[in-house]
Each structure stands twice: as structure tokens, then as C-alpha cells.
N, C-alpha and C positions, 0 to 999 in steps of 0.2 A: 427678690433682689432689692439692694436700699437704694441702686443707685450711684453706690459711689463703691471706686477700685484702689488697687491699692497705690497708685501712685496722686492719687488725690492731696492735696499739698497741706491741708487744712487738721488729716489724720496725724494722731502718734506725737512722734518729736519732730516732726519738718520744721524747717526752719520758718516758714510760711506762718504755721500755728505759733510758735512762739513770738515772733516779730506781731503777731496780733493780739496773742496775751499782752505783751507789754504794751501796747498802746491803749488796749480795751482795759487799764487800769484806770481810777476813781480819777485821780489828779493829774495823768500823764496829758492827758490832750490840752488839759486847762495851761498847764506848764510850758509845753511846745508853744501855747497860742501865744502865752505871755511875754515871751523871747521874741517871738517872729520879727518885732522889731529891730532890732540891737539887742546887743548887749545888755544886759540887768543886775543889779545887786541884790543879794537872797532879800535884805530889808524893802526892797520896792516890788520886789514879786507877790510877797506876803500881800501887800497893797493893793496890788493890780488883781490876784487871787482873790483873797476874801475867801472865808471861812477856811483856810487850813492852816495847820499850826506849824509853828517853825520844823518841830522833830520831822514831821510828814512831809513840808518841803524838802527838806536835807534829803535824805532816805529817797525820794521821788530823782531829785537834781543826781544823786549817786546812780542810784541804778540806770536814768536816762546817760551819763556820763560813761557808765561802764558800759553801757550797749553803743555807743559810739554815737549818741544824738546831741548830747548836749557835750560842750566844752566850759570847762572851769578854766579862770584865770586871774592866779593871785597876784598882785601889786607888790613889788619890794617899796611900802611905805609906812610910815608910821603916822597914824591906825594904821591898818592892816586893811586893804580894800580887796574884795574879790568879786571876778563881774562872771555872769555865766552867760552864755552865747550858742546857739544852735549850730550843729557843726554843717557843711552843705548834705550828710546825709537827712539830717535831722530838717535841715529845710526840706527835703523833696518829702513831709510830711503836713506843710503848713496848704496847701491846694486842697488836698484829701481832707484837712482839717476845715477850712472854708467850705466846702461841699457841703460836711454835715452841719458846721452853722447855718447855712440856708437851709437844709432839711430841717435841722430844730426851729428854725423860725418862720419858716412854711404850716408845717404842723405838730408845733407843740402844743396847740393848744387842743387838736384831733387826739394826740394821745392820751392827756387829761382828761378829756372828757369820756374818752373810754377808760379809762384808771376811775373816775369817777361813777359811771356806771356801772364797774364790776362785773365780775363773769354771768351773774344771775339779773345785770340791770339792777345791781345794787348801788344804795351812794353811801358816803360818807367817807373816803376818805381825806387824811389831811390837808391835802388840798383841792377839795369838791371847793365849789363854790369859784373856781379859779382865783383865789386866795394865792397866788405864786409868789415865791422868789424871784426877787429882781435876774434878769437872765446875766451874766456875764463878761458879753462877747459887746 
């Protein structure tokens, strides 16, 4: 027996699993954290983000928007200003998101050095040596 039944929330199409796929995406949490502020302009997200590209922002802001997390809001002015803003469901994610920043920054540097040690206590990966990426957050 595995364990798990079928009203397990995590199985199939639950809503449970899908609300986790969308966040457990590459750019979604970095995006949520971005906002948590106020309000932001796509051009100052790109900023505050670092390394994603405008298309990927856009595309990330869309689907967070059509899931009801993030809210757009366009300016009647010329330029043309649009601010994006976390709607309050999309807040009751910035706590959950602060959790795992202390957990990444607790031990991210435990799980590199098992990334770096390899399944056989092997090294070499690209970032042995703790060679890291600026974090973030």
C-alpha cells in the first residue's frame, strides 16, 4: 500500500495540485516576492528580478493574473503606464514565500555541497567550489 488514498489532495487534477504547479514554476515565486511591496512596473521587475527576459516576465505576470494572483493596471496616460500589484489572494502567498527564503538561506549552502558531492561523493559540478549566484532575496 503507498500510503496515499484517493482523496489525497495532491493526486490527479485537485485543485490543491494545480495551485502547486503554478507556484512550483521557475519565476513564479521570484515574481510574487517582487510585488510583495506595492505596486511595480514590468520595467522595474525585470530590475528587481534579474536574469529573466521581458517575453518570460509577460507570460509569468499573464498566467499569475489569470489565476487571480496578480492584478494589472493600466494608466489612461500618455506614455502608456501599467503597474502590476498582488491581489490579497496572491498576498496570502508572500508568509509561505518568506518561509522558504529562510529555508534557502538556512541551508542553501547544505544543499550545494550535496549537489557538489554527487550521488557517488562525486564533485564537479558548476557550482562546486561554492562559486554561487548572488541570491536574490
Amino acid at each position: 500500500m503507498s500510503g496515499f488514498d484517493s482523496g489525497d489532495c495532491f493526486l490527479a487534477d485537485c485543485p490543491a495540485r494545480l495551485a502547486v504547479e503554478l507556484i512550483a514554476d521557475k519565476w513564479t515565486v521570484v515574481v510574487l516576492y517582487g510585488l510583495s511591496r506595492g505596486p511595480v512596473r514590468h520595467g522595474r521587475l525585470i530590475e528587481l528580478i534579474g536574469g529573466v527576459s521581458r517575453k518570460v516576465l509577460t507570460q509569468t505576470l499573464r498566467r499569475l493574473q489569470a489565476h487571480g494572483l496578480v492584478r494589472r493596471h493600466a494608466y489612461a496616460e500618455v506614455p502608456p503606464r501599467v503597474e502590476y500589484e498582488l491581489t490579497p489572494l496572491g498576498a496570502t502567498l508572500i508568509g509561505p514565500i518568506h518561509t522558504l527564503t529562510e529555508w534557502a538561506r538556512a541551508n542553501g549552502d547544505a544543499v550545494l555541497d550535496a549537489l557538489d558531492a554527487g550521488p557517488e561523493g562525486e564533485t564537479g559540478h558548476p557550482l562546486s567550489g561554492h562559486d554561487h549566484p548572488a541570491p536574490m532575496y
